[in-house]
Residue, then its C-alpha position, 0 to 999 in steps of 0.5 A: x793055279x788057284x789063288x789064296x782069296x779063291x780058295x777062301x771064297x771056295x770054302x766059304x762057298x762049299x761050307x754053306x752048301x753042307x749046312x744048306x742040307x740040316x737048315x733045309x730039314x729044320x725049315x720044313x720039319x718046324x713049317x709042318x710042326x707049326x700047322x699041325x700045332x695050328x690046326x690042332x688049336x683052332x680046328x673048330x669051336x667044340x675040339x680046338x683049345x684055343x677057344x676055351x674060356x676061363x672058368x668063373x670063380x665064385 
Protein backbone atom coordinates (compact mmCIF):
# COMPACT_ATOMS: atom_id res chain seq x y z
CA UNK A 1 0.00 0.00 0.00
CA UNK A 2 1.25 2.95 -0.87
CA UNK A 3 0.84 6.26 1.32
CA UNK A 4 -0.50 9.75 -0.15
CA UNK A 5 2.74 11.86 0.30
CA UNK A 6 4.53 8.91 -1.82
CA UNK A 7 2.57 9.19 -4.16
CA UNK A 8 2.74 13.06 -4.25
CA UNK A 9 6.67 12.33 -4.33
CA UNK A 10 6.03 9.57 -7.33
CA UNK A 11 4.21 12.32 -9.52
CA UNK A 12 6.77 14.66 -8.77
CA UNK A 13 9.26 12.51 -9.82
CA UNK A 14 7.73 11.06 -12.85
CA UNK A 15 6.71 14.66 -14.15
CA UNK A 16 10.38 15.80 -14.17
CA UNK A 17 11.35 12.57 -15.81
CA UNK A 18 8.99 13.39 -19.18
CA UNK A 19 9.97 17.24 -19.15
CA UNK A 20 13.70 15.94 -19.06
CA UNK A 21 13.09 14.70 -22.73
CA UNK A 22 11.89 18.23 -24.47
CA UNK A 23 14.56 20.39 -22.00
CA UNK A 24 17.35 17.90 -23.18
CA UNK A 25 16.43 18.53 -26.81
CA UNK A 26 16.09 22.35 -26.20
CA UNK A 27 19.78 22.24 -24.48
CA UNK A 28 21.40 20.74 -27.20
CA UNK A 29 19.76 22.25 -30.12
CA UNK A 30 20.45 25.98 -28.65
CA UNK A 31 24.39 24.53 -27.62
CA UNK A 32 24.73 24.03 -31.46
CA UNK A 33 22.72 27.16 -32.42
CA UNK A 34 24.93 29.02 -30.12
CA UNK A 35 28.53 27.76 -31.95
CA UNK A 36 27.60 27.84 -35.39
CA UNK A 37 26.17 31.80 -34.75
CA UNK A 38 29.63 32.06 -32.99
CA UNK A 39 31.56 30.66 -35.82
CA UNK A 40 29.72 32.13 -38.38
CA UNK A 41 30.87 35.77 -36.57
CA UNK A 42 34.03 35.67 -35.73
CA UNK A 43 35.65 32.98 -38.20
CA UNK A 44 38.38 35.23 -39.66
CA UNK A 45 39.23 38.81 -40.24
CA UNK A 46 38.03 38.95 -43.95
CA UNK A 47 34.42 36.67 -43.79
CA UNK A 48 33.41 36.78 -40.02
CA UNK A 49 30.87 39.98 -39.27
CA UNK A 50 32.05 40.65 -36.21
CA UNK A 51 34.90 42.71 -37.31
CA UNK A 52 33.41 44.92 -39.17
CA UNK A 53 33.86 48.77 -38.80
CA UNK A 54 31.71 51.70 -38.90
CA UNK A 55 31.95 53.40 -42.13
CA UNK A 56 33.09 57.04 -41.89
CA UNK A 57 30.72 59.61 -42.51
CA UNK A 58 31.76 63.05 -44.21
Amino acid sequence: MITIPDLITLIGYYIKKILDYPLRFMESFGSWMHVYAWNKRWRNRTKGTGYAKKPKVY
